[in-house]
N, C-alpha and C positions, 0 to 999 in steps of 0.2 A: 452242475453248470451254474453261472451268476447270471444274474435277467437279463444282463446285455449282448450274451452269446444268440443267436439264432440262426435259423435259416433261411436263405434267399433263393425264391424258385429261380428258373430260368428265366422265366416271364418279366417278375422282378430286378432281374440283374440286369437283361437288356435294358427294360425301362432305366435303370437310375444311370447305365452308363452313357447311352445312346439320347436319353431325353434333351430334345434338341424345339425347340419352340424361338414367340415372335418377344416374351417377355409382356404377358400380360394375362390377369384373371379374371374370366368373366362369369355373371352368375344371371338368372332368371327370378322375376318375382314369384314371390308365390310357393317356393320352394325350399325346405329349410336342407342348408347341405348337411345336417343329421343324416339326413334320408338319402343322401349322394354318396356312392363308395368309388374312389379312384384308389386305382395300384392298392388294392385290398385294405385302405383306411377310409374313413370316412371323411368328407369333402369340411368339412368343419373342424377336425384335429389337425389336416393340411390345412387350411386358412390360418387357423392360429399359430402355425410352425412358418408365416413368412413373415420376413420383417416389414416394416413400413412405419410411416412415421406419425400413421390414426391406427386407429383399434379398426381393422375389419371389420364388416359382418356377416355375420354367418348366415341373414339371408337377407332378404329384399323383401319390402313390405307390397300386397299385391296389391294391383289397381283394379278394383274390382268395378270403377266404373269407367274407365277407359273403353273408350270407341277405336283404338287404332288396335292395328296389329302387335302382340307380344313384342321384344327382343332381347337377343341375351345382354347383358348390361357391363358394360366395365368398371370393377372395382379397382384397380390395379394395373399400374401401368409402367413400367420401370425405364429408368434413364440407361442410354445406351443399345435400347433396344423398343419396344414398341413406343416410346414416348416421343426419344427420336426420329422416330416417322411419320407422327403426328398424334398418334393416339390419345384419346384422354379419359382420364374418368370421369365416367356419367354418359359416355359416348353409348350406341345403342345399336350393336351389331346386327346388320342387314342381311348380308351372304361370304358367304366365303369362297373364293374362288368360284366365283359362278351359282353358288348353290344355295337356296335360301335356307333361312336358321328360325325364321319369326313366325309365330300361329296365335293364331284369337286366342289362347290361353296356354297356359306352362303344358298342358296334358297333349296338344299338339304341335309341341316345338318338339326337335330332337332334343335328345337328355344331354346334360352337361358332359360327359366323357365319350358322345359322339362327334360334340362341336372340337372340343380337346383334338382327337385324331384327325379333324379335319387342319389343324392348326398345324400339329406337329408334322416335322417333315426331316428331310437330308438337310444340313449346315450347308448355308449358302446359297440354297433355293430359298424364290420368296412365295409369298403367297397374297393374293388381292383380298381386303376388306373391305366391303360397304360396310357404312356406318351413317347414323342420323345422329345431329347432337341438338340438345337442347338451347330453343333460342335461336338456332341458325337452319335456315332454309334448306332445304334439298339433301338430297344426296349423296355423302363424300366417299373419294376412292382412291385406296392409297395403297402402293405396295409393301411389303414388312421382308425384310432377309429374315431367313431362321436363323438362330444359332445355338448353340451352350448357354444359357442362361446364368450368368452366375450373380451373386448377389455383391457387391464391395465389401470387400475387409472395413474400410474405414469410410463412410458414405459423409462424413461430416468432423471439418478442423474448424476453431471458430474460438474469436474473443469475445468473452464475456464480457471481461472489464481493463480499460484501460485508463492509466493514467500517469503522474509525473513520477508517482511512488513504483509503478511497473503497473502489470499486467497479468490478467486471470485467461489463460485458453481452455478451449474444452475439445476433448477429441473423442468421438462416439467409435467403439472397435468392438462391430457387432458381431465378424467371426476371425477365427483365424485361417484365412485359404490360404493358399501358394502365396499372393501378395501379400498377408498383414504385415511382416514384416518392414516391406519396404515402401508398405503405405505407412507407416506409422512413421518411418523414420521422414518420408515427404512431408505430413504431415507436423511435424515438429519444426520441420526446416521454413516451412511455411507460416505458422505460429510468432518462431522467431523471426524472418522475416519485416513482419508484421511491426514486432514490435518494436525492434529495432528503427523502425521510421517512424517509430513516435519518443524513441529516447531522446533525451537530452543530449548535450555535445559533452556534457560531461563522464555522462556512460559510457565506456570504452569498451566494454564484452555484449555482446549483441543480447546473449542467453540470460544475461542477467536481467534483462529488463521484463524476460516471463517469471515472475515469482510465484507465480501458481497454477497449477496444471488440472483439471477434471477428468478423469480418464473415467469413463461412462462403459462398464461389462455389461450393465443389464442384460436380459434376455440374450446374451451369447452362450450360444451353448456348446462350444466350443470351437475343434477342428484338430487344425495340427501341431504338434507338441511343439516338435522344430520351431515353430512359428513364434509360439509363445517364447524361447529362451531367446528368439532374435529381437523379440520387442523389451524383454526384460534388459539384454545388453545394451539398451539403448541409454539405461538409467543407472548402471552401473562399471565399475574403471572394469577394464580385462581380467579374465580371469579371475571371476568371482564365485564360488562356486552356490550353483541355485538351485540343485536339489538332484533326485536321482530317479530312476524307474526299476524296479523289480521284477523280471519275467520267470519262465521256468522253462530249463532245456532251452537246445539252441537254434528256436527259433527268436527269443530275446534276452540274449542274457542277463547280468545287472550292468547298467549303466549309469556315470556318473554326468553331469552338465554343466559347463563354465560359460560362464559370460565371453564374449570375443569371438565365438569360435563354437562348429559344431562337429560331433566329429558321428556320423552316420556309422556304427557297425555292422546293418547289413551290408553296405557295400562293399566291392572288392579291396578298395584300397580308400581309409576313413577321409572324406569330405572336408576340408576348411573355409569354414564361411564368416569371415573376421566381419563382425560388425563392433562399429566404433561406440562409445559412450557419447552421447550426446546432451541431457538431460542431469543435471549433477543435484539430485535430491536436496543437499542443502540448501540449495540457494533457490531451488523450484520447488517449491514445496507441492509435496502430489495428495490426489483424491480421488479414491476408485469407488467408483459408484458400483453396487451389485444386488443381487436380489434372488429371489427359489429358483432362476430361470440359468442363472452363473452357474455356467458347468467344464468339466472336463479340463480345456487346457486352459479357458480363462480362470480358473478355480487354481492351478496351477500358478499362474502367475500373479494371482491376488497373495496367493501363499507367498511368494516372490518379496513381495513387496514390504508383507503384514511381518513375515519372520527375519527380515535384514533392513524393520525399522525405515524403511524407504520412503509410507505413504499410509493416510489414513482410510479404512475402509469404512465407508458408510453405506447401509440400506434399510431398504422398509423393511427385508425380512433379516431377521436374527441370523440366519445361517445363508450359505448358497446351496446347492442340490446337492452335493458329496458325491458324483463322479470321478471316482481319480484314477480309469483305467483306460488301456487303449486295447484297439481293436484290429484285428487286420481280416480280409479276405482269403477265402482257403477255397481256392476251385476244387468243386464237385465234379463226376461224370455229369452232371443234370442239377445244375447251382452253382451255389457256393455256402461255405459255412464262415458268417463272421463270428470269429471265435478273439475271447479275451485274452490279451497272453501278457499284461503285466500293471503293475503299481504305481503309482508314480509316487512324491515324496517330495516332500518342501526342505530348503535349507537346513530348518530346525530337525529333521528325522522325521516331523508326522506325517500320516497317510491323509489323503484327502478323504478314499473312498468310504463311504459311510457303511457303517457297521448292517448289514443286510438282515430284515428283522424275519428271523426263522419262524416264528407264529402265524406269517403267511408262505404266501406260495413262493417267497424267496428265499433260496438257500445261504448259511451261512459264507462265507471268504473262506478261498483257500488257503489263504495267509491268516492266522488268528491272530489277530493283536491285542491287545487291552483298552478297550475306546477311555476307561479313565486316565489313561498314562498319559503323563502331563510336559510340553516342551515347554522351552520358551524362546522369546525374540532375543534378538541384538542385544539388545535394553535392560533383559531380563522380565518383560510382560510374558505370563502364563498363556499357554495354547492348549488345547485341547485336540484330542485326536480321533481320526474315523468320524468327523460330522461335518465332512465340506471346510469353509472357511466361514469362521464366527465375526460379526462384526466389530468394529470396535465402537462405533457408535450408530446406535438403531435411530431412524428417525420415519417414523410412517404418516406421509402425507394425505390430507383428507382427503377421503373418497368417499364415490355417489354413485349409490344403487341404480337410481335413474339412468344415469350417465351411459353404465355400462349395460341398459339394456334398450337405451338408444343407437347404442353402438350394433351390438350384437342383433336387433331387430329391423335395422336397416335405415332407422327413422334419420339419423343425420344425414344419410346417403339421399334419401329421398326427396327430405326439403332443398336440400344442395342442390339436387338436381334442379328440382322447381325456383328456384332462385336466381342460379345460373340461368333460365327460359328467360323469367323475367326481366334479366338484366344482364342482359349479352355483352354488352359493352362496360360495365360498370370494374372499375378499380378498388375490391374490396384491401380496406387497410387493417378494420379489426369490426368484430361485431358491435354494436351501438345497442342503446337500449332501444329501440326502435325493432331492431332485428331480431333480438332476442323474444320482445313481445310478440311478434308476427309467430318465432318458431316455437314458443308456447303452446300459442291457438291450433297452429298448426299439428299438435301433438294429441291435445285435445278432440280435434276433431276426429283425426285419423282413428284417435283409440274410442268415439262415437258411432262410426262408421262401421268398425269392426276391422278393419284392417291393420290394425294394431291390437295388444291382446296384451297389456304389459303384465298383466297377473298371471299370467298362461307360463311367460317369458320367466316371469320371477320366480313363478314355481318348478323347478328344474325338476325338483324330486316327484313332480304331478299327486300330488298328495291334495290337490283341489280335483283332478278328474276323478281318484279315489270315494275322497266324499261324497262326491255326483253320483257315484254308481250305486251308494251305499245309501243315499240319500233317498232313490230313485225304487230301490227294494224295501226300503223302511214305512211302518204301518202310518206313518206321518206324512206322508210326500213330500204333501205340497209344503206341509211349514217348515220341512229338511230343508227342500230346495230355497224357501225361500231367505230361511237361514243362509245359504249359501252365498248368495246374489247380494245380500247384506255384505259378506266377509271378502267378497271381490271386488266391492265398492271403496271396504275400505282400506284393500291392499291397496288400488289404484291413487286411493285421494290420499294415503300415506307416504306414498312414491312421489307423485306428484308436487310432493312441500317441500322435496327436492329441487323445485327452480327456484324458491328461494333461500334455501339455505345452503345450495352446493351452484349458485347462481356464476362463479366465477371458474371451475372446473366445468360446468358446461357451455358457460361460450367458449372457453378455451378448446374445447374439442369440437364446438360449431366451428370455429373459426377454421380449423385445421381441415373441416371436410369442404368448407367451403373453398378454401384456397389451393385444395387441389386441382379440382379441375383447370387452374392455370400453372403451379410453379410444380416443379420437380421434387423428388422426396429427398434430397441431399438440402432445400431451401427451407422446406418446413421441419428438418430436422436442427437445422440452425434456429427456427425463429423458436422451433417449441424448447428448445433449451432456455431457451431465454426466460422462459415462464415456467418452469417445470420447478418443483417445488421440493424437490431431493436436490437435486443441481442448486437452487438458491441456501440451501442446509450447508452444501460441500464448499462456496463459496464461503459462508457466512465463515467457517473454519480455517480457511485458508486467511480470510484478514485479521483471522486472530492468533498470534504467532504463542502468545503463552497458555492458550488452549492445545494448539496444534503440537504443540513443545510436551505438553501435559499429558495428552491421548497418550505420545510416544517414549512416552516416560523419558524423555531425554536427560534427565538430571541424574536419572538410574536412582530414584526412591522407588 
């Protein structure tokens, strides 16, 4: 079998079909979700597996000299459903339905996956929150409808740039569910829209006036296939043929995919679902953002695009993850078995799915193929096969150790909080040097206090508690130890020279923790495009027509 076959208890299958909630995640200080297992993962691989438009963290820094009672805290808060009721992040859960949730410290609150079951319920019943928020008096008590929780296909359409010469949109298509299709094609329509009420009188074709397109895979990890051929039809005439999938036996046969049109073979009688071209590559010039996290049917449609010459693919990583199989459910007496039953296949003939390295504990493909066998595009650019989809131009923006374990140790979430206290009323527009210096000190002290630990954090591999141990049995001790205390000093003031050399990547993520607590994650995923330093790379390409010409070998040299 290939890694991605498994099995799903009973337990599990209920869970994933029936999981019905308010649309909101909450976490407790003090407590790292390493240590938290929900639905048999750990509460930290599920953090990291939801979208949003900051870096979660995976826990909450404790307050170890706080005089009030505990609460669980909200990190997450989604539009459409606990947002729209009033929730917010940073908010600081009281009781649920009657029952209180808060104790003098994390070891007498209930555990996070009892507060959970207190939340989930039947679609359509609600359920009461108390909550306290920062900066505001008393009390608050609001009711939440439960429901299906689903995440948006397309959480954000938006101009980058506009002007007399046309316009750059950006459209973030973080999975493909049942809507992406016909979010994306709203999306487009909306785009042009747009832009259209900024042409000139001389522009006669509305589409003309979007000259360039961002289409942002990052982190999609896919969904469904379907989905992806209805959003590729969107950029190319009818019936164009975009690639095929390979099963075995009749539960998937081989199937082939044209633009216009899909034609479902398991059904009784094949499906037509014509969707129109909208987007005409030439004149809109496209740019698919992706990264290790582009998987499955976005990986599909980057293939899409990369092999009929349509659009440039850029990322920080050299390749996407090389998923290229789909999966169905196969009921058990007691489960289910989702089991692998086919290939999928880019225009060009190559496989996406990455060649499965036999040296460990994954077996090789049913299908052998030759990962050196060589395709190519439209144009005649070389492709390579079984490794995902290859960039055509890698661009890795700089990043900050710091950064990412202010993120992950709760430390943006914390001061946001206390900031928000401070300044209840206040209209933040972007962080200032002033703010930035405040959440320095503030960084510094926390990691004086103990409440921060950032060399603890940096050491994932714990290869410093190792030393301690060895340090602690060694004929030396004290001067091991105190060796040690030295090398922790200088992990921290090493990190630390990270405010000023990565000074503009971390207000950029200050600012984004700070403005949650007022706007929606579809508003900070607009503003952070705006600043995002892959997107400024994809634009830079799009206004340069004899680079963009050049990637795609358009001359055919």
């Amino acid at each position: 079998l290939d890694p991605y076959t498994e099995y799903l208890s009973p337990k599990e299958l209920a869970k994933r079909k029936n999981l019905v909630g308010i649309g909101a995640f909450v976490m407790k200080s003090g407590v790292s979700s390493d240590s938290v297992t929900l639905d048999g993962m750990s509460a930290s691989k599920l953090i990291s597996g939801i979208p949003s438009a900051i870096k979660l963290p995976t826990q909450l820094l404790e307050d170890k000299d706080a005089t009030q009672k505990q609460a669980f805290k909200v990190v997450l808060s989604l539009e459409g459903y606990a947002y729209d009721a009033g929730l917010r992040v940073g908010d600081e859960l009281i009781s649920i339905n009657g029952q209180s949730i808060t104790g003098d410290d994390a070891s007498t609150m209930p555990s996070l996956e009892e507060v959970r079951e207190l939340l989930l319920g039947i679609p359509g019943t609600t359920v009461e929150v108390q909550f306290t928020r920062p900066g505001v008096d008393g009390v608050q008590t609001i009711n939440i409808k439960r429901a299906v929780v689903q995440f948006p296909s397309v959480p954000c359409a938006t101009l980058l740039k506009q002007g007399k010469d046309g316009s750059i949109g950006y459209i973030r298509l973080r999975r493909f569910g049942a809507d992406a299709g016909e979010s994306m094609k709203a999306a487009i329509q909306s785009l042009q829209s747009k832009t259209a009420q900024e042409a000139s009188p001389t522009q006669s074709q509305p589409d003309n006036t979007l000259t360039g397109l961002v289409l942002d895979l990052r982190d999609n990890t896919g969904g469904e296939l379907f989905e992806a051929i209805k959003v590729a039809s969107l950029f190319v005439p009818d019936n164009t043929y975009l690639g095929s999938s390979k099963g075995e036996g009749s539960m998937m046969p081989n199937q082939s995919y044209y633009s216009g049109k899909l034609d479902l073979a398991q059904a009784d009688d094949p499906v037509q679902e014509p969707t129109q071209q909208m987007i005409d590559p030439d004149k809109t010039h496209v740019v698919i953002l992706t990264n290790k996290q582009t998987a499955s049917a976005s990986e599909f449609l980057a293939g899409v695009f990369q092999d009929l010459d349509l659009g440039v693919i850029v990322g920080n990583d050299k390749e996407t993850l090389g998923k290229g199989v789909g999966q169905r459910e196969l009921p058990l007496p007691a489960g289910a078995l989702k089991l692998t039953y086919h290939e999928f296949y880019t225009p060009s003939g190559r496989c996406v799915q990455r060649q499965y390295d036999q040296n460990k504990s994954k077996q090789s493909p049913r299908r052998h193929t030759n990962s050196d066998e060589v395709f190519y595009t439209t144009n005649g650019r070389k492709l390579g096969d079984r490794r995902g989809i290859q960039v055509d131009r890698r661009f890795k923006p700089s990043r900050s150790d710091l950064s990412e374990l202010l993120s992950s140790s709760g430390a943006y979430y914390k001061y946001a909080s206390q900031w928000s206290a401070k300044h209840p009323s206040a209209k933040l527009t972007d962080v200032d040097d002033a703010i930035y210096k405040d959440f320095r000190s503030f960084v510094l002290k926390e990691q004086q206090k103990g409440n921060l630990k950032l060399e603890e954090i940096f050491d994932d591999k714990h290869i410093l508690q190792q030393m301690e141990v060895i340090s602690k049995s060694s004929n030396d001790r004290d001067l091991s130890l105190q060796s040690l205390v030295k090398i922790r000093e200088e992990i921290v003031k090493d990190l630390l020279t990270d405010f000023d050399l990565s000074k503009e990547i971390i207000k950029r993520e200050l600012e984004l923790n700070l403005l949650t607590r007022d706007l929606p994650d579809s508003v900070l995923i607009e503003r952070g495009a705006q600043s995002d330093a892959l997107v400024k790379e994809a634009v830079k390409i799009l206004l340069d027509n004899n680079s963009y010409d050049t990637i795609l070998n358009k001359n055919g040299t």
